[in-house]
N, C-alpha and C positions, 0 to 999 in steps of 0.2 A: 497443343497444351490445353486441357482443362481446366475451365474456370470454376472461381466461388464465387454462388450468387449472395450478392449482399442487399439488404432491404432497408434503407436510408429513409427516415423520418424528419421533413421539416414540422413541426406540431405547429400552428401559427395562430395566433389572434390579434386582434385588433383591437386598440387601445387610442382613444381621442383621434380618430382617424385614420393610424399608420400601425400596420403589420410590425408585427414583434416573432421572434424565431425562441421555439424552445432549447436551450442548451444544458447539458452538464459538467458539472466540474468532476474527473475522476479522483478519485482516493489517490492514484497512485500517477506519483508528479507525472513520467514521462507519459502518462497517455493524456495530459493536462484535458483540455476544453472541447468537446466532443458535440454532435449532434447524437440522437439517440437511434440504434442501428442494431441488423443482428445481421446472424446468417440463416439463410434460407434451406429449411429441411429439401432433404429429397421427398420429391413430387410435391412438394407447399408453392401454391399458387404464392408468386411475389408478393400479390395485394391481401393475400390472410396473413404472411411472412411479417409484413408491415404492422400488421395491426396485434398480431401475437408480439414482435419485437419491443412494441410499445407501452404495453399493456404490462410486459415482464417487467421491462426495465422504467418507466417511468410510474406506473400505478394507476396511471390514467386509465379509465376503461368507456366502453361504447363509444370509441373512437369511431370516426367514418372518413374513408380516403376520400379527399377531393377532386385529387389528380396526380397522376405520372410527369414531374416533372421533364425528369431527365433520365436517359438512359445507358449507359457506357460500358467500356470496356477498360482498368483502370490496373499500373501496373502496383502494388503494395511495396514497401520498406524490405518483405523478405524475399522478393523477385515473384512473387506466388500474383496471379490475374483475378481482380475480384471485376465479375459482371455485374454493377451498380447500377441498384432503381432508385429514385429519389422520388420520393412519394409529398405531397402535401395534406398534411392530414389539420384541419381549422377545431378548434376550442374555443367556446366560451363558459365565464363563470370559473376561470382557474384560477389557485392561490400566484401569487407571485413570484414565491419561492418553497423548495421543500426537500426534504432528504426519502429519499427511499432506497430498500436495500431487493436491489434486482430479481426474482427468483427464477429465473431460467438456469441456475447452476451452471456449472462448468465456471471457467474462469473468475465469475463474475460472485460465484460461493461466498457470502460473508463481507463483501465490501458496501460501500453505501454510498451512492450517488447522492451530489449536493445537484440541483434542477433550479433556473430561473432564467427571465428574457432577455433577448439582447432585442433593438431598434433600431439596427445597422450594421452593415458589413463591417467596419472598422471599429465597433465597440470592443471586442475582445479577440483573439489570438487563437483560432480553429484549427488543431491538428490536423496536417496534411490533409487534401482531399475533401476534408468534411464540407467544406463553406465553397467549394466547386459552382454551385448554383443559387447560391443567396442569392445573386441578382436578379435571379426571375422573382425571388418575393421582393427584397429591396428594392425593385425598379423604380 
């Protein structure tokens, strides 16, 4: 079976000493609380995948990965195999919070992400899959 590569952004910074994860709220309830993520073109190295994913959907730019957290093979909601990079990608100097409207089209056309940090695993409720590796930053 052929997988979809997916490129998983933790954006993190650090605030009075402890790491904060960037999340968003989607527009549309059932995809609720989300980490920021795409899919990976054919032939797009994971770690440009990453950095383009981010760039689209959050507005952040010169972003620089840190590290390859984690790596998998992961099975989705509609039986379909997503092959999952979870990148660490560090920010300083960000707003708190902020809305931005994604421009990678497709799906994502016309909707507007609300963006702000969480400071722990248990602070909010991450659709399936997303919050997999909080731990490595939460540790």
């Amino acid at each position: 079976m052929t997988s979809i590569k997916k490129a998983y952004g933790y954006v993190t910074r650090i605030i009075e000493g402890r790491p904060q994860v960037l999340v968003l709220q989607h527009p549309v309830a059932e995809a609720g609380i989300q980490i920021p993520k795409g899919t990976v073109q054919p032939g797009e190295e994971t770690q440009n995948a990453v950095l383009r994913e981010m760039e689209e959907e959050t507005g952040l730019r010169n972003l620089r990965v840190e590290q390859l957290l984690a790596e998998d093979l992961w099975e989705n909601d509609d039986g379909s195999i997503h092959h999952r990079f979870f990148y660490e990608l560090p920010v300083f100097h960000v707003d708190d919070e902020w809305d931005h409207d994604p421009t990678g089209g497709g799906e994502e056309e016309g909707l507007t992400f609300h963006f702000f940090w969480i400071s722990s695993i248990d602070e909010v409720e991450l659709i399936r899959g997303h919050g997999d590796y909080l731990p490595l930053i939460f540790n």
